[in-house]
C-alpha positions as a printed NumPy array, in Angstrom:
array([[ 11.391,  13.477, -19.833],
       [ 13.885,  12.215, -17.198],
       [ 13.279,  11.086, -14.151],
       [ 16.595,  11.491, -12.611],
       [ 17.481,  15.172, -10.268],
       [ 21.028,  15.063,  -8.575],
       [ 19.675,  17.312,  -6.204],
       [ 16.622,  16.126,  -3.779],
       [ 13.761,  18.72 ,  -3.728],
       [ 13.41 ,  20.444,  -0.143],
       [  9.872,  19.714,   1.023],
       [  8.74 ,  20.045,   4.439],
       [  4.837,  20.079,   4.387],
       [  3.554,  17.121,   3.187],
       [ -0.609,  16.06 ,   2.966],
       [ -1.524,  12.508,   3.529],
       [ -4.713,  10.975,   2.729],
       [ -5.087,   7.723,   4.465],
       [ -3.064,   8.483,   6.733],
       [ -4.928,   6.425,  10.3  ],
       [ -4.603,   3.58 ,   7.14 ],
       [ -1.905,   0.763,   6.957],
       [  0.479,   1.555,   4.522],
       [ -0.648,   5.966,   5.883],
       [  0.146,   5.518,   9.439],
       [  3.432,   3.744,   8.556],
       [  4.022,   7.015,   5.932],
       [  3.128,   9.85 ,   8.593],
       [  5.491,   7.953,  11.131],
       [  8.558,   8.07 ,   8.535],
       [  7.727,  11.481,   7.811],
       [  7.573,  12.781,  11.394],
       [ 10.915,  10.681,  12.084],
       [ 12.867,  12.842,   9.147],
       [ 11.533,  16.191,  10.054],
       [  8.804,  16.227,   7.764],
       [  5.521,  18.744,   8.955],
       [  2.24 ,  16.222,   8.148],
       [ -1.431,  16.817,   7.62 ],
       [ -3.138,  13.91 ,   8.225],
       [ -6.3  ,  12.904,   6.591],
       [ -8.714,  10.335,   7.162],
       [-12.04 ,   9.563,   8.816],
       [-11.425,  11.686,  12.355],
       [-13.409,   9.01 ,  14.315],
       [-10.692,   6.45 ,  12.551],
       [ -7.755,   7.952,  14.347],
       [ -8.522,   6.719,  17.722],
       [-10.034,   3.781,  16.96 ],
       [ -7.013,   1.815,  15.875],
       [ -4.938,   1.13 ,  19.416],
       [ -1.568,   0.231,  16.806],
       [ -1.363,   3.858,  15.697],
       [ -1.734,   4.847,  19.662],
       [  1.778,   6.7  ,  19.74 ],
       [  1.716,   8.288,  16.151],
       [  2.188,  12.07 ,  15.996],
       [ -0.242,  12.539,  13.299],
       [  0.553,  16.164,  13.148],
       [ -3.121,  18.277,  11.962],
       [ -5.757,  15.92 ,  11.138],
       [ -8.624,  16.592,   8.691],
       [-11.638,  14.567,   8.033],
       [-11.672,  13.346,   4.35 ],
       [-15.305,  14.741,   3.645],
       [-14.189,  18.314,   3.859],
       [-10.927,  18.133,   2.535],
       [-11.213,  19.175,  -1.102],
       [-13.096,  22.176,   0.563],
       [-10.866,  23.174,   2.7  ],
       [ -7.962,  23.021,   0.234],
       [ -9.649,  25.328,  -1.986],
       [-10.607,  27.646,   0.37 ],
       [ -6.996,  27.998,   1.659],
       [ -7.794,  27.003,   5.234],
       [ -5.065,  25.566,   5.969],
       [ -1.651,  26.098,   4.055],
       [ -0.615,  25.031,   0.739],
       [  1.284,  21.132,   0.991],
       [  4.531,  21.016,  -0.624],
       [  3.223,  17.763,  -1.776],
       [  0.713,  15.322,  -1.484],
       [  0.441,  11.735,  -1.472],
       [ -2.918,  10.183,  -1.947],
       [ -3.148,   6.911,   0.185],
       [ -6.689,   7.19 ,   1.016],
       [ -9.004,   4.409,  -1.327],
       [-11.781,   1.402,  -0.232],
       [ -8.995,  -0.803,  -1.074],
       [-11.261,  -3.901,  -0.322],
       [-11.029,  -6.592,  -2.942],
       [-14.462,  -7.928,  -2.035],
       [-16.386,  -4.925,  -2.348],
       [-18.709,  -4.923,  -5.315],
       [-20.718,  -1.434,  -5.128],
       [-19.319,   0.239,  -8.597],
       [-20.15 ,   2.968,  -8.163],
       [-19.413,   3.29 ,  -4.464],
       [-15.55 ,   2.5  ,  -6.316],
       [-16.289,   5.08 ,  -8.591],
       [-16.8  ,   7.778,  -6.273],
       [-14.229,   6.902,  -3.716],
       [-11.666,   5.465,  -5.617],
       [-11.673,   7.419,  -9.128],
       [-13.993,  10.751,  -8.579],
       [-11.962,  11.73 ,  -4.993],
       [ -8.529,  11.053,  -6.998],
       [ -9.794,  12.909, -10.427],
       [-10.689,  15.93 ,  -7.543],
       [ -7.32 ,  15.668,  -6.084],
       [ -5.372,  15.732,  -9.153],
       [ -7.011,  18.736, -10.777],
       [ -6.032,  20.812,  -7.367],
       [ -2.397,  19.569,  -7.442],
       [ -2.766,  20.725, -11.373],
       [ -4.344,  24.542, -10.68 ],
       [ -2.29 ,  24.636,  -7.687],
       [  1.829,  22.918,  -9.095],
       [  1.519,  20.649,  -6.288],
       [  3.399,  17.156,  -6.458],
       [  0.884,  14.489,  -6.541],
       [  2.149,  11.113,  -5.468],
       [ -0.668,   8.084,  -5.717],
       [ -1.578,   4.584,  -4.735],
       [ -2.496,   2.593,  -7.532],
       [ -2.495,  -1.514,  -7.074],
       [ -1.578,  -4.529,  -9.175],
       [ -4.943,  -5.644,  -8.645],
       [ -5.17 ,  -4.073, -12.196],
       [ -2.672,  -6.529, -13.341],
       [ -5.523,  -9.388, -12.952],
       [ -4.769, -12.92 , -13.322],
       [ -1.537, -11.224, -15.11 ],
       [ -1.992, -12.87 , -18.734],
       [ -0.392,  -9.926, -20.304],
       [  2.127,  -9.895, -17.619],
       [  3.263,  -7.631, -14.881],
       [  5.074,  -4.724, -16.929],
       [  4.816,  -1.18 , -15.798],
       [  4.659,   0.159, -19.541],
       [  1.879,   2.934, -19.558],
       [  1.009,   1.669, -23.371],
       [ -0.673,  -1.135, -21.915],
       [ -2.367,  -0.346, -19.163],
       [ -6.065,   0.541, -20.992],
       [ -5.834,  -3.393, -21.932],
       [ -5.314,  -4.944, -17.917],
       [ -8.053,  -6.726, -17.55 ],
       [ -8.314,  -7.051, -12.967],
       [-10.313,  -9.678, -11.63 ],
       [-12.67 ,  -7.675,  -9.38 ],
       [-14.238,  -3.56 ,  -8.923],
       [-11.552,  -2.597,  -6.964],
       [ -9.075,  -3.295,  -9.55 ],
       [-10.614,  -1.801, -12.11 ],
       [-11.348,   1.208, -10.236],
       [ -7.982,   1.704,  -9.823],
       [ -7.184,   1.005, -13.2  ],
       [ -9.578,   3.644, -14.295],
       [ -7.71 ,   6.534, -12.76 ],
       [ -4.553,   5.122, -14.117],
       [ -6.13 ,   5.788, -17.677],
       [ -7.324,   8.826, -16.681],
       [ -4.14 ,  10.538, -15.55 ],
       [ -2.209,   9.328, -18.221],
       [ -4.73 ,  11.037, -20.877],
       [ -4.973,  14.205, -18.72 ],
       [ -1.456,  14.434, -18.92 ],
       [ -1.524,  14.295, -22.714],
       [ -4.294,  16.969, -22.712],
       [ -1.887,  18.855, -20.547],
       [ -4.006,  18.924, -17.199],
       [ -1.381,  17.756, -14.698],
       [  0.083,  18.021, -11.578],
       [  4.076,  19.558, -11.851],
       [  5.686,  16.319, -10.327],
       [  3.328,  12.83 , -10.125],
       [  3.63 ,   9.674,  -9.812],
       [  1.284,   6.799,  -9.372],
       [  2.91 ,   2.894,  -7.789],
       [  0.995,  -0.084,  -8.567],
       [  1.445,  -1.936,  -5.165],
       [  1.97 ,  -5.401,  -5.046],
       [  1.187,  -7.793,  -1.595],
       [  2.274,  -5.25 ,   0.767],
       [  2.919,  -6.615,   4.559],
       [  3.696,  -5.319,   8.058],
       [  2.785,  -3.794,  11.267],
       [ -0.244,  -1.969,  11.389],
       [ -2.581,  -4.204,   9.586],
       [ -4.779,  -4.932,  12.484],
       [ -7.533,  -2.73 ,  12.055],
       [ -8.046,  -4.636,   8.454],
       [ -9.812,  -7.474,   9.638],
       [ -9.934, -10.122,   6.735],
       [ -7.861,  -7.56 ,   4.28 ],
       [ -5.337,  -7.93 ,   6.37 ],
       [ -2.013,  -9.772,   4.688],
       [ -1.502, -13.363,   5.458],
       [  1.529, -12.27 ,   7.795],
       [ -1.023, -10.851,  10.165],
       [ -3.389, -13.723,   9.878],
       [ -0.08 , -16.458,  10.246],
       [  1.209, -14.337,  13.218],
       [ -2.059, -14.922,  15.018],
       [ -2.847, -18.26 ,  14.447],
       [  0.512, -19.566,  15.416],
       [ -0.296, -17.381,  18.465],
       [ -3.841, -18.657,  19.241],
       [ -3.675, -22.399,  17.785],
       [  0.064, -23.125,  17.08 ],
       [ -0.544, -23.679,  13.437],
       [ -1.124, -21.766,   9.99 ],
       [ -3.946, -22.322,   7.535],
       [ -2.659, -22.083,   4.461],
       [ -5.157, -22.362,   1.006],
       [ -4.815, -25.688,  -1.02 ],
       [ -3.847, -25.453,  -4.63 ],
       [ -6.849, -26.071,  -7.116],
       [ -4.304, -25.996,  -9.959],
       [ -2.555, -28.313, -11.512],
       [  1.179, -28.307, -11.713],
       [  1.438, -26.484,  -8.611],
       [  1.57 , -27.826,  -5.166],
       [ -0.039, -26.596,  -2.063],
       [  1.273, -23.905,  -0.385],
       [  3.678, -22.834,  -3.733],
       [  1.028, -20.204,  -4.821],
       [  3.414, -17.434,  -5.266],
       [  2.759, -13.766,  -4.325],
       [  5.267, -10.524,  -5.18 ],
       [  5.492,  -9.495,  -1.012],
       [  6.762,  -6.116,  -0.12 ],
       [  7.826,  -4.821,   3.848],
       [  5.734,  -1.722,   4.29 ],
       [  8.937,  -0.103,   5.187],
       [ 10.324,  -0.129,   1.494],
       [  7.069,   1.403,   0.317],
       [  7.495,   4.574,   2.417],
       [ 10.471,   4.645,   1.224],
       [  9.978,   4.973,  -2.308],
       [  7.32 ,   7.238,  -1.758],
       [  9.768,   9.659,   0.022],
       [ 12.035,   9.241,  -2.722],
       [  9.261,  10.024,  -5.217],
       [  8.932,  13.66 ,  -3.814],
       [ 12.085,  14.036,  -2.795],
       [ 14.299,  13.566,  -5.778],
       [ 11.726,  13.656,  -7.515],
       [ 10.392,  11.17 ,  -9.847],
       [  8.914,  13.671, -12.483],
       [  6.206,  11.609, -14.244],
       [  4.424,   8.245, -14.42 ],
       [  3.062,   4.839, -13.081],
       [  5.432,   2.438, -11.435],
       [  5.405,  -0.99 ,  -9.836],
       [  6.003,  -0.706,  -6.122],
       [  6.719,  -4.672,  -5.334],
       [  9.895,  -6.452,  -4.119],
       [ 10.243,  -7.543,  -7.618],
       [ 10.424, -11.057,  -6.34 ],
       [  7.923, -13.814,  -6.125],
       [  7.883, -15.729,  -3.008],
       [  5.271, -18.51 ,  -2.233],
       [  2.88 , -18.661,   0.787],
       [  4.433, -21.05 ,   2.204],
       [  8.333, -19.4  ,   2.449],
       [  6.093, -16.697,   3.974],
       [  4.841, -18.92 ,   6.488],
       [  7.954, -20.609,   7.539],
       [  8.939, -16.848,   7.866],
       [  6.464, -15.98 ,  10.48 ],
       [  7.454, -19.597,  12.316],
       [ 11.229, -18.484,  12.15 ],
       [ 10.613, -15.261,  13.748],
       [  8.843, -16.624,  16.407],
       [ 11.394, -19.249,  17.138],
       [  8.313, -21.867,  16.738],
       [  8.85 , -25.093,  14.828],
       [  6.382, -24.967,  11.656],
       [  2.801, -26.47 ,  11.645],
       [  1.159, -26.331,   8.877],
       [ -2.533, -27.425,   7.597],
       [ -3.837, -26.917,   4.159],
       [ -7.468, -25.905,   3.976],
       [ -9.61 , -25.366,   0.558],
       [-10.007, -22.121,  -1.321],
       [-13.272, -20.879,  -1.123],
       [-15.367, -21.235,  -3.925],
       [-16.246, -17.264,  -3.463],
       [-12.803, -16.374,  -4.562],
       [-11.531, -19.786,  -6.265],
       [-12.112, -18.668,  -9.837],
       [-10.536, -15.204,  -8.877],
       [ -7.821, -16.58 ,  -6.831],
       [ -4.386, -15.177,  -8.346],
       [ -1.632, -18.179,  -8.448],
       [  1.477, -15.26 ,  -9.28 ],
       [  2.626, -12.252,  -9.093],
       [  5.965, -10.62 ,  -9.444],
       [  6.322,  -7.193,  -9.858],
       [  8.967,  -6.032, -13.074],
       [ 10.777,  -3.077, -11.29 ],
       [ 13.557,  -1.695, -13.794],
       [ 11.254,   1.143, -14.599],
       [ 11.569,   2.65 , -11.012],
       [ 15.327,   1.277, -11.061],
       [ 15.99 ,   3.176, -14.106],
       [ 14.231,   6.207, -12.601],
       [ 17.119,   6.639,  -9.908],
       [ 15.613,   4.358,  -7.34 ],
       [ 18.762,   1.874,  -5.935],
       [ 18.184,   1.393,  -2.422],
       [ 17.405,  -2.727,  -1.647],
       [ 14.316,  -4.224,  -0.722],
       [ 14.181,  -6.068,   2.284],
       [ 14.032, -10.274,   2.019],
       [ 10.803, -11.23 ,   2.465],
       [ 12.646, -13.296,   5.883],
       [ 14.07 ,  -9.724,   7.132],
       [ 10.8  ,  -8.192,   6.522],
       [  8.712, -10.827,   8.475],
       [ 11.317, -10.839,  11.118],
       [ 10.742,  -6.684,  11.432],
       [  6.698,  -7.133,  11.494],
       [  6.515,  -9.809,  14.017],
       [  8.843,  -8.065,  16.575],
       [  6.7  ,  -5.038,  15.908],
       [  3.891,  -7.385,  16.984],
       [  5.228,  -9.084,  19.674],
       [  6.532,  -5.519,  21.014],
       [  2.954,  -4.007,  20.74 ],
       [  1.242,  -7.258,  22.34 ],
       [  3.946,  -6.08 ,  25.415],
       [  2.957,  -2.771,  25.754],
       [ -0.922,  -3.696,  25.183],
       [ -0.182,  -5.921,  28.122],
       [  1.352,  -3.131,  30.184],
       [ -1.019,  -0.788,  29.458],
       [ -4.354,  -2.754,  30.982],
       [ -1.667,  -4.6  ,  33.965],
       [ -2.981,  -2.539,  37.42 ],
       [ -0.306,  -1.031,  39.729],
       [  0.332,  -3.243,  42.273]])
């Protein structure tokens, strides 16, 4: 089936789950900027609680617990599309079944409305289902039952991968869909993550507390500290590609959503030093045994499947897209500051 339309598909209602989220917020913002009408959906109590979303129009909001309700009741009007952000995307969590029903069950839900109802269905899978990566980081759908991730989370996500592709060949499918296994996406908006948060986040404030980044020692041999080598990918390219999978559309399948190039941790943090105009400082602490054995030492993501799908547009450097989140930071630590300054 090909993946390629000439002419983009008008939408102009789209439904975002996630959306008070990281990668959600950043989504509802692009959409709002291009004239796209957004239903947000989330935990309600979430929206206000994150001060870095503050001046996001996040259009009609919905809590996630009464969603599928309301969409089959018809309380609110039919989405031209919807992309399904919304996940525990927690790498530490270890409740299964907690997984199961938030990360599989909620999507399996999702998917059979966008089926009944020929609604688009655009999804956030994760190469956390790509595990240590043994068999490699290929988006080739054949393979996918025999990923092997390193933790719940992963698997969960893998799961519904599976399960879409065999609902598809049972003919139980949404008109347009398209699930992207993201890679180490980075950028403003993280805050709220705590811990999860990418190690741009975490360099950006400890350069801004201490003066120096903690980076994790190698425990393998052959490579060095620091040269651990992640696939990282601006926020602002994901959104993109997103837009582009409604838009154009993409008609079918699971895609790899990185910058398709492997950087290590420590280009990223002379990045973060760079943008700040700071001279690097760098210390090199242990892995923790908790995650040593699980630790991933690569990832790149293969990304001719979404280039041969139409998709041409460049992804940012991984020095232009630390240079974009760390002005975004600095310019939200300004108006933080404003914001609690008295009148004088």
């Amino acid at each position: 089936m090909s993946n390629s339309h000439p002419t983009p598909r008008p939408s102009r209602h789209w439904l975002i789950t996630g959306a008070a989220g990281f990668i959600g917020a950043r989504m509802v913002e692009h959409c709002r900027s291009v004239g796209i009408q957004v239903t947000s959906v989330d935990d309600l109590s979430a929206f206000n609680a994150r001060p870095e979303h503050a001046d996001i129009d996040f259009g009609t909001k919905i809590s996630k617990d009464s969603l599928l309700q309301e969409l089959q009741s018809g309380s609110f009007p039919k989405p031209d599309a919807i992309i399904h952000l919304g996940a525990c995307s927690s790498t530490t969590e270890l409740n299964v079944e907690f997984l199961r029903q938030v990360n599989v069950v909620y999507s399996q839900d999702l998917w059979n409305f966008c089926a009944r109802e020929k609604v688009p269905f655009i999804y956030a899978s994760s190469a956390a289902t790509y595990g240590e990566g043994e068999l490699g980081y290929d988006d080739d759908e054949s393979r996918m039952a025999s990923l092997r991730p390193l933790n719940p989370y992963g698997d969960s996500k893998r799961l519904f991968d599976i399960w879409a592709i065999e609902q598809e060949r049972l003919g139980n499918h949404p008109p347009i869909w398209s699930g992207h296994k993201f890679f180490n996406v980075y950028g403003f908006g993280e805050r709220h993550k705590g811990g999860q948060a990418s190690v741009v986040l975490h360099a950006f404030d400890q350069i801004r507390k201490t003066g120096t980044v903690r980076l994790f020692r190698s425990h393998r041999a052959g490579i060095r500290d620091g040269e651990q080598k992640r696939d990282f990918v601006w926020v602002g390219d994901v959104v993109k590609v997103l837009e582009y999978a409604v838009r154009h559309p993409l008609q079918r399948g699971i895609y790899n959503l990185g910058s398709g190039q492997a950087r290590t941790f420590l280009d990223l943090a002379l990045a973060v030093f760079a943008a700040l105009g700071l001279s690097e400082r760098i210390e090199f602490i242990p892995t923790p045994e908790a995650i040593r054995d699980r630790y991933q030492y690569f990832t790149e993501a293969r990304m001719q499947k979404l280039r041969d799908a139409g998709y041409i547009a460049p992804f940012a450097s991984l020095e232009s897209g630390v240079e974009q989140t760390v002005q975004a930071l600095l310019a939200d630590e300004r108006r933080r500051t404003t914001a609690t300054t008295p009148a004088t």
